[in-house]
Backbone as a chain_set.jsonl record, in Angstrom:
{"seq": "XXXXXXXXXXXXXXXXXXXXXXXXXXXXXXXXXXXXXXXXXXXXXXXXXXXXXXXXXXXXXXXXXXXXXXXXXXXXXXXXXXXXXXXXXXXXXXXXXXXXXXXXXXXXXXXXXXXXXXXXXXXXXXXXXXXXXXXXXXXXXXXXXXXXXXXXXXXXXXXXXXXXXXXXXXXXXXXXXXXXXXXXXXXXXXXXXX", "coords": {"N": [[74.705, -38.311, -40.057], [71.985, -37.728, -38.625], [73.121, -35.64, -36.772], [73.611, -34.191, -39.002], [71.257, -33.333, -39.995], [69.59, -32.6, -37.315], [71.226, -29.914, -37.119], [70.318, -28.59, -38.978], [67.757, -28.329, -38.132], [68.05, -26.841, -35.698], [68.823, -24.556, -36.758], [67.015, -23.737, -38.289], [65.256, -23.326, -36.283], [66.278, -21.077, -34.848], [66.696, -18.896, -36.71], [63.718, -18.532, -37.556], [62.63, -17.709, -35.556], [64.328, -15.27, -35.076], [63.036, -13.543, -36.821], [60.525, -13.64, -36.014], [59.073, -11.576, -34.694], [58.513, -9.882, -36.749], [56.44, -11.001, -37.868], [53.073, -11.315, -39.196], [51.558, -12.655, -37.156], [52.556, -11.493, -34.731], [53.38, -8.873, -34.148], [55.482, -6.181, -34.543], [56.819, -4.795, -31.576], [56.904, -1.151, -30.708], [59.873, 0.81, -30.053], [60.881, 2.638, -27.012], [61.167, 4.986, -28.06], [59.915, 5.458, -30.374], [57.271, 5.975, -30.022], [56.787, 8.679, -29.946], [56.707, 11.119, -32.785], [57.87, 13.431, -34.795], [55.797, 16.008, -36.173], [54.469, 18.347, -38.851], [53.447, 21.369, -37.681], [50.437, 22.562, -38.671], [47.43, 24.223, -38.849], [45.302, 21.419, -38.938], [46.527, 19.917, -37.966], [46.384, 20.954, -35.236], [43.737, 21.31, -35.055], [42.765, 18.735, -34.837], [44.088, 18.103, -32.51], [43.051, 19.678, -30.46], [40.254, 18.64, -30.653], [40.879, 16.109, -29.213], [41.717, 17.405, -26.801], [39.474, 18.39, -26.008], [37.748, 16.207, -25.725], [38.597, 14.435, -23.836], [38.394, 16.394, -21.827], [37.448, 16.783, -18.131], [33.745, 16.643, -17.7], [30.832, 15.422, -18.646], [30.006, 12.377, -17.582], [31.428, 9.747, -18.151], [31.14, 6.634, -19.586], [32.338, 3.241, -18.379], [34.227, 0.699, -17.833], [33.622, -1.033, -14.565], [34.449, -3.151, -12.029], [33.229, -5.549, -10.328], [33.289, -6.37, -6.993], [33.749, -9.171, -4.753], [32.69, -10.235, -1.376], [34.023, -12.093, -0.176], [36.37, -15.084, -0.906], [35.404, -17.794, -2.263], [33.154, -16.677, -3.189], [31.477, -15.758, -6.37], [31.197, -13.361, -8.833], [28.368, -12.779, -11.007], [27.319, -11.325, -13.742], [31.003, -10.357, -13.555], [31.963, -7.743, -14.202], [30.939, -4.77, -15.132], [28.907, -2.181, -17.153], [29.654, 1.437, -16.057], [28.377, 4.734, -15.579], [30.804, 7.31, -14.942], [33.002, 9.886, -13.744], [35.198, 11.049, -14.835], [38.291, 12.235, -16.903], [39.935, 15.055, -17.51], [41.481, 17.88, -15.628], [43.24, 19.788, -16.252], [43.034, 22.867, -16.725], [42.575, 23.437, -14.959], [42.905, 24.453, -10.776], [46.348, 23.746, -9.737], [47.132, 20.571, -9.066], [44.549, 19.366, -9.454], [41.078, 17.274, -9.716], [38.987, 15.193, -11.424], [35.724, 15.225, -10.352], [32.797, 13.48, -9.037], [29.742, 14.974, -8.688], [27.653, 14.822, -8.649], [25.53, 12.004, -7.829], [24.496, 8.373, -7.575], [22.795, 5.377, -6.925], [22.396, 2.41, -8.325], [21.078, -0.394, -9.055], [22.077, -3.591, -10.0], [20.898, -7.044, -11.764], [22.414, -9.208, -10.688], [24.442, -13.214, -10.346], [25.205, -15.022, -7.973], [27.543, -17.292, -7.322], [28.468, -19.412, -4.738], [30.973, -21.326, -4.026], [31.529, -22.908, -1.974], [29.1, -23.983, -0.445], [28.352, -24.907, -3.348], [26.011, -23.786, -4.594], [23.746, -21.176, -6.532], [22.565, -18.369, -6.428], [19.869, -16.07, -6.918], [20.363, -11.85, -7.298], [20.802, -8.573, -6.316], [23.133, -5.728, -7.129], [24.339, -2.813, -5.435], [25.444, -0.217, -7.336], [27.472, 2.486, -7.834], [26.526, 5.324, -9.24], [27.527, 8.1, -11.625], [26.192, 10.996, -11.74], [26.693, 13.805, -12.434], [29.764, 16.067, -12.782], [32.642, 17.473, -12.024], [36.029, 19.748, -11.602], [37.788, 19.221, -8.815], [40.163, 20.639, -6.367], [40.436, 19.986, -4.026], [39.785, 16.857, -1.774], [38.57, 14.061, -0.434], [41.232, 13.07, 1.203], [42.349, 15.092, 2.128], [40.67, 16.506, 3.738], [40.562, 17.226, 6.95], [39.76, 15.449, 10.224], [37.416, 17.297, 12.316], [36.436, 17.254, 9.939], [34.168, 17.435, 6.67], [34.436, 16.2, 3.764], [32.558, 17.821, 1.159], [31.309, 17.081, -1.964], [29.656, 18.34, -3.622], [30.064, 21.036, -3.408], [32.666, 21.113, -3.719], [34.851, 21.412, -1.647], [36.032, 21.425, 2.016], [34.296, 21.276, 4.892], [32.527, 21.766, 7.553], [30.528, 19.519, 9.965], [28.848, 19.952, 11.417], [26.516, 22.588, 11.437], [24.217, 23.635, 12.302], [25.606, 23.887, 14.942], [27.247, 26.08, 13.69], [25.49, 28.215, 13.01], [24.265, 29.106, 15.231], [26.995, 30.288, 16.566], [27.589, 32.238, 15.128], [25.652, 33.696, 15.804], [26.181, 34.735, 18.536], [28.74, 36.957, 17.957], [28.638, 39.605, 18.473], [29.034, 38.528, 21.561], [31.767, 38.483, 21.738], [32.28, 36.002, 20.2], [33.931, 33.614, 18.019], [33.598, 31.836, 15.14], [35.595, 29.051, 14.506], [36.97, 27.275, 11.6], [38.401, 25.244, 11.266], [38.618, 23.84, 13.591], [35.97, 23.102, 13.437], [34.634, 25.161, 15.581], [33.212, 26.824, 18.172], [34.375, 29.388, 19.791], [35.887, 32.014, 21.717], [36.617, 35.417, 20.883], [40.074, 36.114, 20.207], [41.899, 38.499, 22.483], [43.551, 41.563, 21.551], [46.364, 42.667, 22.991], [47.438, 45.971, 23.876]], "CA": [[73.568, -37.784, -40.78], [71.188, -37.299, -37.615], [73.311, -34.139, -36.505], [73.766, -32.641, -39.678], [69.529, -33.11, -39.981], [70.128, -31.668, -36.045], [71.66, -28.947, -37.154], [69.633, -28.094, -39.946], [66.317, -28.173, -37.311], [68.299, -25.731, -35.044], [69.175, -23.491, -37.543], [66.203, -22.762, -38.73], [64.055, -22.45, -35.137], [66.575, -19.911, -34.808], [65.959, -18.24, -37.979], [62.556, -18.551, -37.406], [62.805, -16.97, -33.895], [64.851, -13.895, -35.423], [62.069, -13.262, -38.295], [59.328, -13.625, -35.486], [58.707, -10.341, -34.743], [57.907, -9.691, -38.312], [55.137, -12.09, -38.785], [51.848, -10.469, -38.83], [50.711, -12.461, -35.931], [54.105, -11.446, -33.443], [53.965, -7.537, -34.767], [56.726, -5.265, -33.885], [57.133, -4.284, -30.555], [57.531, -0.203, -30.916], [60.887, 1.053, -29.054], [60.199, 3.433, -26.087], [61.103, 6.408, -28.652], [58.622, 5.349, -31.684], [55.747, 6.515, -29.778], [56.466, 10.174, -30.299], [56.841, 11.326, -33.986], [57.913, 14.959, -35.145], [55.431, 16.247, -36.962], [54.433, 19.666, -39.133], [52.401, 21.899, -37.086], [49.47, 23.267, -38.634], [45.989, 24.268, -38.873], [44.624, 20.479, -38.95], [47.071, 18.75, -36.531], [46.014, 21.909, -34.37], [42.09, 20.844, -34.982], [42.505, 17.322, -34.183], [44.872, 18.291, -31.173], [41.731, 20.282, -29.563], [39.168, 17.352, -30.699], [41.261, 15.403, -28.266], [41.538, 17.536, -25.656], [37.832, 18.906, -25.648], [37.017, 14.76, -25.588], [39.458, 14.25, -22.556], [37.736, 17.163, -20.339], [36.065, 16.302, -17.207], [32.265, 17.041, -18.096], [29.789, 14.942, -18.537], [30.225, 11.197, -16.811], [31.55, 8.275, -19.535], [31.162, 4.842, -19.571], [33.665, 2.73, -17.77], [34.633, -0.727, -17.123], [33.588, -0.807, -13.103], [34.092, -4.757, -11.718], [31.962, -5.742, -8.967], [33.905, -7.166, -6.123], [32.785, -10.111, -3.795], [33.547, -9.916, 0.012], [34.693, -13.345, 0.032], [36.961, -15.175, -2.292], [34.426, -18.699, -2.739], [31.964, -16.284, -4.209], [31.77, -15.435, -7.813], [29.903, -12.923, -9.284], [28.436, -13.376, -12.826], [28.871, -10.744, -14.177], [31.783, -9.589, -12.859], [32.271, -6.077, -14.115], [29.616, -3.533, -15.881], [29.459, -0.699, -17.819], [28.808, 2.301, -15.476], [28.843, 6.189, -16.081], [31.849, 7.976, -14.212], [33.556, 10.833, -13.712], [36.426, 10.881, -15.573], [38.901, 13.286, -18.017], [41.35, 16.214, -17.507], [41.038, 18.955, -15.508], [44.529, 20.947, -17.177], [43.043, 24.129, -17.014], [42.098, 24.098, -13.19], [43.873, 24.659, -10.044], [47.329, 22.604, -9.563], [46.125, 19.154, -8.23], [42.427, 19.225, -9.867], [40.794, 15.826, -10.442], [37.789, 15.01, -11.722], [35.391, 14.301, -9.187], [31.369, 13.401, -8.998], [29.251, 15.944, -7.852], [26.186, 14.107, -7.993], [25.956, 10.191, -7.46], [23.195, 7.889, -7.068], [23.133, 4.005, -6.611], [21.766, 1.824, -9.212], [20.625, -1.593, -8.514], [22.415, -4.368, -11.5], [20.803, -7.989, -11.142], [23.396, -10.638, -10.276], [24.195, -14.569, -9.865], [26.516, -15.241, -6.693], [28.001, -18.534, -7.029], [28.752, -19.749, -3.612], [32.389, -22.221, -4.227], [31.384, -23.803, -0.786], [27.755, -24.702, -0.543], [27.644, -25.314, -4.638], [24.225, -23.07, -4.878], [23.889, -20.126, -7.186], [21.539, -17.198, -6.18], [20.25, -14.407, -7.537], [20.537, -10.716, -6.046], [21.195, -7.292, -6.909], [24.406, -5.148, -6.49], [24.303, -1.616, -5.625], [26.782, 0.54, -8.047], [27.515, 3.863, -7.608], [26.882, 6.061, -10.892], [27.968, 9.247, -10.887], [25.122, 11.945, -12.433], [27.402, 15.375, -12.519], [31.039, 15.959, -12.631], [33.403, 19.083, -11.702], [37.408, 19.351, -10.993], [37.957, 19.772, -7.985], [41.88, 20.426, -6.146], [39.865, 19.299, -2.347], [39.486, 15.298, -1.768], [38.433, 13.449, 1.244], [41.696, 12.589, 2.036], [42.765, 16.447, 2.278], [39.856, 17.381, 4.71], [41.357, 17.173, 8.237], [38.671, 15.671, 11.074], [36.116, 17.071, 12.123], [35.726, 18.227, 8.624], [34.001, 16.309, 5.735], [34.412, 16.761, 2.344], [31.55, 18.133, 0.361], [31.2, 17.152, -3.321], [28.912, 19.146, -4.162], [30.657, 22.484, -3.357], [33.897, 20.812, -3.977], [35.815, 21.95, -0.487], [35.972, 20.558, 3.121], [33.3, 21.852, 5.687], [31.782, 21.682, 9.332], [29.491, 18.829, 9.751], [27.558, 20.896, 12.737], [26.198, 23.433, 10.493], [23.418, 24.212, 13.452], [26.334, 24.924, 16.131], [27.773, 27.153, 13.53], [24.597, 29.393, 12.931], [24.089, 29.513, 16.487], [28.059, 30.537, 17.645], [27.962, 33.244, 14.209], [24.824, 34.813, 16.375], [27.312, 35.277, 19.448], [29.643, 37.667, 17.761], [28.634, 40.76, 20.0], [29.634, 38.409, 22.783], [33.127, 38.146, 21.651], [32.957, 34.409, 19.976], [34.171, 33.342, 16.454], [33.613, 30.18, 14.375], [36.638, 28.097, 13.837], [36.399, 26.755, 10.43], [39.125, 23.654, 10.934], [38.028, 22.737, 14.375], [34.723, 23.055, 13.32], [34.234, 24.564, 17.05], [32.942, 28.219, 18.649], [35.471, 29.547, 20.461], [36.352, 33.098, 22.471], [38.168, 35.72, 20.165], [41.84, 36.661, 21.005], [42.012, 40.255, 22.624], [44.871, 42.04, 21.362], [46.75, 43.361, 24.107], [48.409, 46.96, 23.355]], "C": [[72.541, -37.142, -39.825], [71.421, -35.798, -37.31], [73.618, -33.731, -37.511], [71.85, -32.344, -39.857], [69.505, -32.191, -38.735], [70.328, -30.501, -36.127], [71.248, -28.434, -37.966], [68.125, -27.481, -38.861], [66.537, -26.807, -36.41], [68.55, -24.439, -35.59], [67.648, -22.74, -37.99], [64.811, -22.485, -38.159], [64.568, -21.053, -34.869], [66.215, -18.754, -35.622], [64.907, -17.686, -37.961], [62.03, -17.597, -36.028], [63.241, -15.716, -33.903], [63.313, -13.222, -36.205], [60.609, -12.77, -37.253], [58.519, -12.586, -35.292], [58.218, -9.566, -35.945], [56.985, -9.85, -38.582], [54.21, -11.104, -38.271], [51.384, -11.221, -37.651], [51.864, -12.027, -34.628], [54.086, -9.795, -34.631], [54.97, -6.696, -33.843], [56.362, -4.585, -32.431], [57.375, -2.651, -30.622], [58.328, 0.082, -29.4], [60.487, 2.195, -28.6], [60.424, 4.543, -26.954], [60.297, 6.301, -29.657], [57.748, 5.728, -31.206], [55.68, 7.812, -30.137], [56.982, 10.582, -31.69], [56.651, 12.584, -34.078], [56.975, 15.121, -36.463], [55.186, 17.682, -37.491], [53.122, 19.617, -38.254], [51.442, 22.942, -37.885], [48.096, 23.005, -38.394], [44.951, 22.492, -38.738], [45.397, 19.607, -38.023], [46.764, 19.719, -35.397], [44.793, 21.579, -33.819], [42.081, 19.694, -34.304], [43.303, 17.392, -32.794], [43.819, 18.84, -30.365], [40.7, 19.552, -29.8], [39.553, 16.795, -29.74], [40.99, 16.098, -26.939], [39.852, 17.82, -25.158], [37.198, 17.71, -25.327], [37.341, 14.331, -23.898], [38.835, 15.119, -21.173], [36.991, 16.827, -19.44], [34.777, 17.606, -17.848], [31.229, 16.422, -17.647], [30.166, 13.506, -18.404], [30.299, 10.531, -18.02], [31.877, 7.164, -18.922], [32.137, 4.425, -19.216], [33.529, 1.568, -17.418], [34.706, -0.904, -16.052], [34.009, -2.527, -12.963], [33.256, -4.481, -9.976], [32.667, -6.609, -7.963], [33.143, -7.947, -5.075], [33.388, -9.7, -2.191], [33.998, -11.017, 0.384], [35.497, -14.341, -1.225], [36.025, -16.689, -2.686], [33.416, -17.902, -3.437], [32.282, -15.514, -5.433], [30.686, -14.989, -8.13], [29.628, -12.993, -11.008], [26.653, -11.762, -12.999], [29.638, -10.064, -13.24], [32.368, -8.323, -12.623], [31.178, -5.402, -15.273], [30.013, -2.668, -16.526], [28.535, 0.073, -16.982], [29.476, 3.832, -15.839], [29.745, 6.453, -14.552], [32.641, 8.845, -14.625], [34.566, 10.487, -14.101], [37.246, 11.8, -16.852], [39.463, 14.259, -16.631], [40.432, 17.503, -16.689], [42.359, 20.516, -15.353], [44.298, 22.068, -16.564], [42.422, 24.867, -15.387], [43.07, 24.638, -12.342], [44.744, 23.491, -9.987], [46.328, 21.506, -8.85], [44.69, 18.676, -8.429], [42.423, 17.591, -10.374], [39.377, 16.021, -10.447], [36.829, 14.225, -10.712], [33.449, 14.317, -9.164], [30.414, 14.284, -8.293], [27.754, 15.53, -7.424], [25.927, 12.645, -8.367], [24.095, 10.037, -7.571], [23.484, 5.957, -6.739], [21.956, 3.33, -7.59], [21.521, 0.191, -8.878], [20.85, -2.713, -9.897], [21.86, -6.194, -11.046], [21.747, -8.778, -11.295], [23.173, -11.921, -10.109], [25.189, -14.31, -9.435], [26.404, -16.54, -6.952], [28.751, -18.889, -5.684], [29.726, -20.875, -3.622], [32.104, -23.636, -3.528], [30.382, -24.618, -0.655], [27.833, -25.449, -2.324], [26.567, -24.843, -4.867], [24.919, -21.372, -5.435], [22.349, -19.716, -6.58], [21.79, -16.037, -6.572], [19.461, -12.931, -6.48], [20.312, -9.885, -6.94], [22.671, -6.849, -6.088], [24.262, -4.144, -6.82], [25.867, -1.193, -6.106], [26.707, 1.79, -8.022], [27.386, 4.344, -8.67], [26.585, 7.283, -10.39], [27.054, 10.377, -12.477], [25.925, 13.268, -12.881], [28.765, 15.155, -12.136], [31.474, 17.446, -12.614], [34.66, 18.505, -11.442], [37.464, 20.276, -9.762], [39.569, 19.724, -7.115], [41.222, 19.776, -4.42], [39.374, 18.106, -2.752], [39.296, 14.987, -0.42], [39.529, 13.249, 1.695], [42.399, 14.074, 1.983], [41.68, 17.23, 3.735], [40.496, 16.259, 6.085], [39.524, 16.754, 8.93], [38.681, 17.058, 12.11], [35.45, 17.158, 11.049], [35.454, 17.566, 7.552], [33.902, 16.877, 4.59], [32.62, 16.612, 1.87], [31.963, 18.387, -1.041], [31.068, 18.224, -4.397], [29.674, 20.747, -4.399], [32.326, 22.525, -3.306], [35.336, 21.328, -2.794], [35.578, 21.052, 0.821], [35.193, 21.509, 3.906], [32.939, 21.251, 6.382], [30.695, 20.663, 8.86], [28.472, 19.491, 10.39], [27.33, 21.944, 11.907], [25.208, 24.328, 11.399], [24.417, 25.151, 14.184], [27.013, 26.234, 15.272], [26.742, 28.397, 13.011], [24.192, 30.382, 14.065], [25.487, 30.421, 17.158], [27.744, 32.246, 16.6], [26.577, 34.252, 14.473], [25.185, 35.61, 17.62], [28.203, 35.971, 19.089], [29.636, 38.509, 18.335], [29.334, 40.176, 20.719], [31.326, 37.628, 22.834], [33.161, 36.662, 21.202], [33.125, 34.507, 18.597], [33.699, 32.002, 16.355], [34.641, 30.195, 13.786], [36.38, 26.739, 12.798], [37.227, 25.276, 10.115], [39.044, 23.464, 12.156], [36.598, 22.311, 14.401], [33.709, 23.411, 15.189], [34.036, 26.474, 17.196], [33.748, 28.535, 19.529], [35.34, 31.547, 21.166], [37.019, 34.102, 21.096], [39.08, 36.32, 20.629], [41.204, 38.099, 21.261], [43.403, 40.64, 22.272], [45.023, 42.784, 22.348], [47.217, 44.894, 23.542], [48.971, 47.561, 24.184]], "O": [[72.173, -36.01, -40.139], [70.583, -34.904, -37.423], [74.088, -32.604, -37.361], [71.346, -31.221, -39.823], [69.402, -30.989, -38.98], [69.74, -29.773, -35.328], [71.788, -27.328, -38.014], [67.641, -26.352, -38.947], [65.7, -25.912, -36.295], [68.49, -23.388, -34.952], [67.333, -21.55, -37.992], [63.808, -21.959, -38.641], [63.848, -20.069, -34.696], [65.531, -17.806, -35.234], [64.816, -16.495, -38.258], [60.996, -16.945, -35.881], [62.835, -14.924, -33.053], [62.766, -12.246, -35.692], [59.833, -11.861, -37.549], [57.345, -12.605, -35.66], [57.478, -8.59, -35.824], [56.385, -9.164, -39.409], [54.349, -10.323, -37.33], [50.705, -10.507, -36.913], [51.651, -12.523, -33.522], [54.703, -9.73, -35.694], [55.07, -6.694, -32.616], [55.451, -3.757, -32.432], [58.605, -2.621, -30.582], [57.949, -0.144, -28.25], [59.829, 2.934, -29.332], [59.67, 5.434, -26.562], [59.81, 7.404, -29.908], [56.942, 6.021, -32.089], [54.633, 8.225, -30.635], [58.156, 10.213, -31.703], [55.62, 13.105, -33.652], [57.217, 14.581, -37.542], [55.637, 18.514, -36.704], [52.256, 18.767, -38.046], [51.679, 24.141, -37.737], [47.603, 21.984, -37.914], [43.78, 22.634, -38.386], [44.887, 18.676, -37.401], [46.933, 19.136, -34.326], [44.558, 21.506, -32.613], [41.458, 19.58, -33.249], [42.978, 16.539, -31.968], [43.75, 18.23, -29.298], [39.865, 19.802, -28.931], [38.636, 16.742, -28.92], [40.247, 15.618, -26.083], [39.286, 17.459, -24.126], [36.146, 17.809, -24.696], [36.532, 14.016, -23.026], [38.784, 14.763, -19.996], [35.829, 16.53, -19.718], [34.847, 18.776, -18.223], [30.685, 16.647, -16.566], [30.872, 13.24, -19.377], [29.428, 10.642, -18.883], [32.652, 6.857, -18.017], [33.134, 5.046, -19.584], [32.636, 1.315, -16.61], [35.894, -1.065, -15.773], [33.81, -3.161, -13.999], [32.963, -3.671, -9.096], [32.556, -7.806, -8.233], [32.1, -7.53, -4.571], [34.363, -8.982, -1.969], [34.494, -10.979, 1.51], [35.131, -14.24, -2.396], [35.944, -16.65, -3.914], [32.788, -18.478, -4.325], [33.229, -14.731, -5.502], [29.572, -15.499, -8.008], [30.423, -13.191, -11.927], [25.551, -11.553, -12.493], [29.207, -9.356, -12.33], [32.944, -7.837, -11.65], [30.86, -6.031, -16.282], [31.18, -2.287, -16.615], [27.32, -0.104, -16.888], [30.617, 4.082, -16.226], [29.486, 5.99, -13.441], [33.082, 8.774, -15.772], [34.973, 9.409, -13.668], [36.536, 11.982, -17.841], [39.41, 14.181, -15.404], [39.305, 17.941, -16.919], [42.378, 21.591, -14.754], [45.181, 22.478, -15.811], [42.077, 25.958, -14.935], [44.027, 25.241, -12.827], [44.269, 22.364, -10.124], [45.222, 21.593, -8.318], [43.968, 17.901, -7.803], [43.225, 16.928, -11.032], [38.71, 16.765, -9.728], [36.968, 13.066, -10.321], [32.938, 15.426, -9.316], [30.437, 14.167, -7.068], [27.031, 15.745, -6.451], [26.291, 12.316, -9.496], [23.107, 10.77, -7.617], [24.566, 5.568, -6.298], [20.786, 3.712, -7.574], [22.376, -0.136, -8.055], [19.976, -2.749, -10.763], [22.394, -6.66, -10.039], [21.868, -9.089, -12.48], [22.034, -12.246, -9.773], [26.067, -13.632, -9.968], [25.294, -17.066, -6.863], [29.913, -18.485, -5.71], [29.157, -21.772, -3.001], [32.236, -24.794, -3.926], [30.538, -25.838, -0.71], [27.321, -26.561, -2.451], [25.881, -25.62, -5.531], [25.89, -20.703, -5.079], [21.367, -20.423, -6.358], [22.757, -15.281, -6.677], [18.627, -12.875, -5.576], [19.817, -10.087, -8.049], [23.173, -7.275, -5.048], [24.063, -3.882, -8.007], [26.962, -1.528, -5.654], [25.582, 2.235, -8.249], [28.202, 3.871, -9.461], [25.909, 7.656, -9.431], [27.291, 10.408, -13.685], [25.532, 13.707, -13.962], [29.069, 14.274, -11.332], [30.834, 18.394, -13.07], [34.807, 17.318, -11.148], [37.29, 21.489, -9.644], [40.175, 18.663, -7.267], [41.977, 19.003, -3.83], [38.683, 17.995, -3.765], [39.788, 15.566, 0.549], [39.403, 13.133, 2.914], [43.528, 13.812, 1.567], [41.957, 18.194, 4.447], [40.751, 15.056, 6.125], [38.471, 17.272, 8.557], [39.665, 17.661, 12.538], [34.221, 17.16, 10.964], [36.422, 16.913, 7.162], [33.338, 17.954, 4.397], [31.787, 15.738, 2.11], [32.633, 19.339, -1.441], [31.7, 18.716, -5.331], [29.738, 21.375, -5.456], [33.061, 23.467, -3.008], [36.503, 21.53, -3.131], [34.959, 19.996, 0.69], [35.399, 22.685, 3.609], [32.876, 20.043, 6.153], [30.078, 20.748, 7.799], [27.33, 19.581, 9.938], [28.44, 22.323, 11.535], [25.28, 25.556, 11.337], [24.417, 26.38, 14.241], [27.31, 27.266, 15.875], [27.236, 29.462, 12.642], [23.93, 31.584, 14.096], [25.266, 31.171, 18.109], [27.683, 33.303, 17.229], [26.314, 35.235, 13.781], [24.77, 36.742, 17.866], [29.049, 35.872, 19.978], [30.648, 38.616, 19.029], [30.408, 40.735, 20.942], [31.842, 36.747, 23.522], [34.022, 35.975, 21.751], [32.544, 35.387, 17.962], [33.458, 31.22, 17.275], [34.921, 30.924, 12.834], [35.85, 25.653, 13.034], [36.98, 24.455, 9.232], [39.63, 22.385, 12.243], [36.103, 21.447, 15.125], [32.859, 22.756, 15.793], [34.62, 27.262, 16.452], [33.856, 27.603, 20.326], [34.352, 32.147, 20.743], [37.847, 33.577, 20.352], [38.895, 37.13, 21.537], [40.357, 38.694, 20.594], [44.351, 40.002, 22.731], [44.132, 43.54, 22.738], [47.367, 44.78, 22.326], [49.804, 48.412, 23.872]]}, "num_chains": 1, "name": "protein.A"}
């Protein structure tokens, strides 16, 4: 009697285990091809297709889930992540490689409690966060500018930090010198022989 009760219990976790995926709280899993659905193309799946993208464009800085990292792992910050404005969305219609990138920043000051793991003492602070005021796509990133040369945001390319030595070498041109724009350096110019 035990195992046919036994076998009644197993039968119907199984059962129960098939069905699961069903239940409203265990909803269907969609298979990697259900996400895309053929649909008719007109005039209003057209509209809402350009609502999206016009939302998606880098523009104007949106809200974002930043977290606030500690420099040690005993400390805990409370809170641990913010809502801060950032650069963010599509820049499709730029040059290959464009990303959305901050053109004008600032640092905001959020008050904090640091819990200290070790001591047991909570103190309170501030934590500077970067928020980003202006946005542009740009295809140049800091890790594209070669030294000596630092990326500039603002004008979205890589450029001479010496900005002096190059006003001063680009007044030496009579005396045969150029400005070299990736050593960031005044130099001689070639003579062509003939």
């Amino acid at each position: 009697m035990e195992r046919i009760l036994l076998f009644f219990v197993v039968l119907v976790l199984v059962d129960g285990f098939k069905h699961q995926s069903h239940h409203p709280k265990f909803p269907k899993q969609p298979d990697e091809g259900e996400h895309i659905r053929k649909v008719a193309c007109d005039s209003s799946h057209d509209r809402l297709r350009n609502e999206l993208i016009e939302k998606s464009q880098c523009g104007e800085p949106k809200e974002v889930f930043v977290e606030l990292p500690v420099t040690a792992s005993y400390l805990q910050v409370s809170p641990s992540s913010v809502w801060v404005k950032r650069c963010v969305g599509l820049c499709d219609f730029e040059a290959p490689g464009s990303k959305c990138v901050a053109t004008k920043t600032r640092f905001e000051a959020v008050p904090v409690r640091i819990y200290n793991a070790k001591t047991k003492k909570e103190t309170c602070s501030t934590y500077n966060v970067e928020v980003h005021e202006a946005c542009g796509c740009c295809a140049a990133t800091a890790a594209s500018c070669g030294a000596p040369r630092v990326f500039n945001p603002r004008k979205c390319s890589c450029q001479c930090p010496n900005m002096e030595e190059r006003r001063t070498c680009l007044r030496k041109r009579s005396q045969n010198m150029r400005w070299n724009r990736y050593k960031c350096a005044c130099e001689a110019k070639r003579r062509i022989k003939r």
